[in-house]
N, C-alpha and C positions, 0 to 999 in steps of 0.2 A: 430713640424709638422710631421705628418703621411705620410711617403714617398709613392710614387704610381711608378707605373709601367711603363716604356716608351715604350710601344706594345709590342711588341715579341723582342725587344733586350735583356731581362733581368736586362738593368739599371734601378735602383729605382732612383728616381727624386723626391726632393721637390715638393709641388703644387704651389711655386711660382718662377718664374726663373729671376735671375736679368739680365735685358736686358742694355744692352751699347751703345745704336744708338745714345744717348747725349753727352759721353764721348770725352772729347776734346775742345767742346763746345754746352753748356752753360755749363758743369759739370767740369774745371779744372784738369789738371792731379792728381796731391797730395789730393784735394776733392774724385775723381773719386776711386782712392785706398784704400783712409779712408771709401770710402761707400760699395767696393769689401769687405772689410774685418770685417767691420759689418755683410752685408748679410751672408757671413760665419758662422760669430759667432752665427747669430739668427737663423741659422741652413739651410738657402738656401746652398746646392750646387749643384747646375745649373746656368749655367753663358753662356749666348748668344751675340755672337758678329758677324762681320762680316769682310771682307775684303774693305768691301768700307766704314765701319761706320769713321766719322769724326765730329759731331755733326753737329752745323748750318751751319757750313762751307762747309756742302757737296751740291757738284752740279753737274749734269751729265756729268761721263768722268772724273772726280775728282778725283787723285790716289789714296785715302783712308790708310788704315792703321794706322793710328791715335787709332780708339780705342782697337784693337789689341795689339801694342804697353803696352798701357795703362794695358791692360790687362792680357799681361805678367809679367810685371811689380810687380802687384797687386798679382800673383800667383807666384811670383818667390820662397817662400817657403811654400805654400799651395797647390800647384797644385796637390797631391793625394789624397784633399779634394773635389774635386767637379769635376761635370761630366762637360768638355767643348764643345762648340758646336762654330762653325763659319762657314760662307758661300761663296761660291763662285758663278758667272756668270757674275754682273752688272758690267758695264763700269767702267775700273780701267785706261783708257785712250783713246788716239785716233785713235790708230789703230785697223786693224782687227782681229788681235787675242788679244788684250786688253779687250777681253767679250766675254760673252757665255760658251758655253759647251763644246767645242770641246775637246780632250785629251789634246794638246797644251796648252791650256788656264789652266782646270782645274789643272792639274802635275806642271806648273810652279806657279801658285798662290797658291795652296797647299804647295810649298815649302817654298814661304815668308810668308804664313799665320803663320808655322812653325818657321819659326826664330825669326818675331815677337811676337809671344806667347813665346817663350825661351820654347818649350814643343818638345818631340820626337814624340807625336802621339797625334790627336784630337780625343774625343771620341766620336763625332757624326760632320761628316759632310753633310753639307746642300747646294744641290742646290736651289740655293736663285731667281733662275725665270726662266721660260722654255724658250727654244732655239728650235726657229720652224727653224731653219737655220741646227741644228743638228739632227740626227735622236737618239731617246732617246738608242738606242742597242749602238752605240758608246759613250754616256755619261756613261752606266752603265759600260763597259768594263775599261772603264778610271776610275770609282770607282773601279772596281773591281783591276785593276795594285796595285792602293793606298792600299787595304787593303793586298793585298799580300806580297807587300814591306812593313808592319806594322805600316804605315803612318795615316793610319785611323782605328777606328773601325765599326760603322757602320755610314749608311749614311740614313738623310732623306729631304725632300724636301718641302721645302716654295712656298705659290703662287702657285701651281697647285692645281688642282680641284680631284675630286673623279676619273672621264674615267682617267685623265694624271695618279692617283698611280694605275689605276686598269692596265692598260699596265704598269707600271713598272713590277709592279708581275709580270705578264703575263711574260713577256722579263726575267726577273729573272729565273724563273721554266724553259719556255724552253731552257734557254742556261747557267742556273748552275751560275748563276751572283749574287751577295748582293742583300736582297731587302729590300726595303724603309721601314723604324721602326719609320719615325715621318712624321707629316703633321704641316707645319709651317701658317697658314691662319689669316689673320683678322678677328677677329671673338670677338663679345660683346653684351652685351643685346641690344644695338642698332642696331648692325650690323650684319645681323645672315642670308644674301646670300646663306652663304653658310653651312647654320644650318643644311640640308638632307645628304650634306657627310659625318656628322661626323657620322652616323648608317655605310655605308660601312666601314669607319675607323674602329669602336669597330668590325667591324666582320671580317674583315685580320688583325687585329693584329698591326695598325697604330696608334701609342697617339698622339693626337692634341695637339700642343703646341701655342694654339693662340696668336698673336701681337694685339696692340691693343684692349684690355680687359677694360679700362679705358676711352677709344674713345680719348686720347688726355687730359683728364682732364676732360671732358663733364662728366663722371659719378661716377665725387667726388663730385658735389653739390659747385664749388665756382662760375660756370658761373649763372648770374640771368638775369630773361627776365627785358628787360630796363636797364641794368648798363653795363658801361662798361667793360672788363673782367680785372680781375688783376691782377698789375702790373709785376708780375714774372708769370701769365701764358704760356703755349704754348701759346694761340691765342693773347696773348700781343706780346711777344718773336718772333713767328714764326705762322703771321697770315696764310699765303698759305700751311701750312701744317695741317689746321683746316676745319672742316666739319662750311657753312653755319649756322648763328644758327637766325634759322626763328620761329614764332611763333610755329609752327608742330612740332619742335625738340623742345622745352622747353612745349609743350604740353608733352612728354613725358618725358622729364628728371624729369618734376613736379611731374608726376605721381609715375613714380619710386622714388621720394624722399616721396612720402605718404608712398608706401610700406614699406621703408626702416624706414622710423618712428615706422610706428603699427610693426614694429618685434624687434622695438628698436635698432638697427644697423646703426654706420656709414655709409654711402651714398656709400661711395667709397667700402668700406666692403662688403657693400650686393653686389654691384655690380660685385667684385670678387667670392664672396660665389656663386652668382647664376651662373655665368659661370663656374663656378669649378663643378657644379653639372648635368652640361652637358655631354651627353654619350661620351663616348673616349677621356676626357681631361686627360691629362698626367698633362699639368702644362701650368701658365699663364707666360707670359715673361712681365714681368711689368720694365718700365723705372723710375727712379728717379731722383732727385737730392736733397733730404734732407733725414737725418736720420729718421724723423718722417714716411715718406712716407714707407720705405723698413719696419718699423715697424709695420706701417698700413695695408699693403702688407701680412706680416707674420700673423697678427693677423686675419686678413680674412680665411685665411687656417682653421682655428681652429672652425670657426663661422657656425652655421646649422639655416637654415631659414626655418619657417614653409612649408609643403609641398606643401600647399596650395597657395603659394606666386607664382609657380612656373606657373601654369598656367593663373593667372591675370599679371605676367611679359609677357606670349606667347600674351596675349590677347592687352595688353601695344603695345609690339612691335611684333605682328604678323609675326613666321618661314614664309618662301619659303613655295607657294605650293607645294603639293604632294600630289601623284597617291593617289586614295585612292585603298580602298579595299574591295569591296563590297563579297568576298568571306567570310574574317575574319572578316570583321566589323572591321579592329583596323586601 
């Protein structure tokens, strides 16, 4: 795979990143390491986790740490192979400083996220959801303690929108602080909300490292209108963590599997190729649990879909409005 750029950090990153929010469960510990050290081998190193991932078992307030763990584990002699990334904010208990942003929070969970990993330094940390309870100048100073003390290297931020990184800069420049090198969002040919920030991204220097690329499974071609899904999928496994799947959505999954036919390309393939050819994507964070999958994953990397696909996918699933421009016409 042809490594790419993670905005203005200067890390090169795979285009597919093996994500861990399964780890634990449904994916078994000794599974979970035999899969870390695959995607190694097929050349991923990018490996995203979080502090609250625990697989099915997680539920809000739920201490986490589980796929961290796992993931130290997995890197205990690898770990100057790949760039790590994990997150902090969401509820790791019941109390008040059990979540959020505050320095408190973030400095003591950064410490266990730390021992869990068995690693001296993360090399991208991520605020995993914004804290309207904090003001973001005391979030960035509390990254900024972390990279001082060499705990971190840089940091980017999940779940906020384009205005939340355009104040981070902003706070950044004026008071000499880190600033945000990734944008972590949902983002897939179905789901494309928030498809107009990824242009402010490509233009400060932010690489998009979209979750959900795959919608869940919805854009590998095994859910069919009329049957029911199967037996080892998510929406079998863990139906409340599944998009609705109504005639309107399999009007479009159909269609994208036309597409994916006339280019000759796996379903699941084109589905990464055409996200991957979206502005300011650094790399996809794709979840598995079978080798086939991470293989499938890798192999999408390498795959170029006519250019013309690109706008009957826009046309499929129709971007977010935007201003136009009646100045440049573009």
């Amino acid at each position: 795979m042809q490594l790419r750029q993670l905005g203005s950090s200067g890390l090169m990153v795979s285009p597919i990143c093996l994500g861990t929010m399964t780890f634990g469960s449904p994916v078994a510990e000794a599974d979970a390491i035999r899969l870390t050290h695959a995607a190694i081998d097929l050349g991923i190193n990018f490996i995203d986790t979080a502090n609250v991932y625990e697989g099915y078992a997680r539920y809000l307030g739920s201490p986490g740490g589980v796929a961290e763990e796992i993931v130290g584990k997995a890197l205990r002699d690898r770990r100057d192979r790949v760039i790590l990334a994990t997150k902090v904010a969401a509820p790791v208990g019941p109390g008040p400083q059990d979540r959020g942003l505050s320095a408190v929070h973030i400095l003591r969970e950064l410490d266990r996220s730390l021992k869990r990993l068995q690693t001296d330094v993360i090399d991208l940390y991520i605020i995993h959801w914004p804290d309207k309870c904090v003001p973001l100048e005391v979030t960035l100073r509390a990254i900024d303690t972390a990279v001082q003390q060499g705990k971190i290297r840089y940091f980017g931020a999940s779940n906020h929108s384009a205005w939340q990184l355009c104040e981070m800069l902003w706070l950044a420049d004026r008071n000499v602080l880190p600033r945000v090198v990734s944008s972590q969002i949902p983002y897939s040919l179905l789901r494309r909300e928030l498809h107009n920030d990824l242009t402010f991204c490509q233009q400060h220097g932010i690489g998009v490292t979209p979750y959900q690329s795959l919608q869940g499974g919805l854009l590998t071609g095994k859910y069919r209108r009329g049957q029911p899904p199967p037996a080892d999928s998510r929406a079998a496994e863990k139906p409340d963590w599944m998009w609705q799947q109504d005639d309107a959505l399999f009007d479009r999954l159909e269609a994208i599997a036309q597409q994916s036919a006339e280019a000759g390309v796996p379903m699941a393939q084109y589905a990464l190729c055409g996200t991957l050819a979206q502005p300011a994507i650094s790399s996809l964070i794709v979840g598995v649990k079978r080798l086939e999958q991470i293989q499938d994953a890798v192999a999408a990397a390498n795959v170029v879909i006519p250019p013309d696909h690109l706008p009957k996918l826009d046309a499929i699933c129709p971007p977010p409005w935007r201003q136009p421009d009646p100045v440049r016409g573009m």
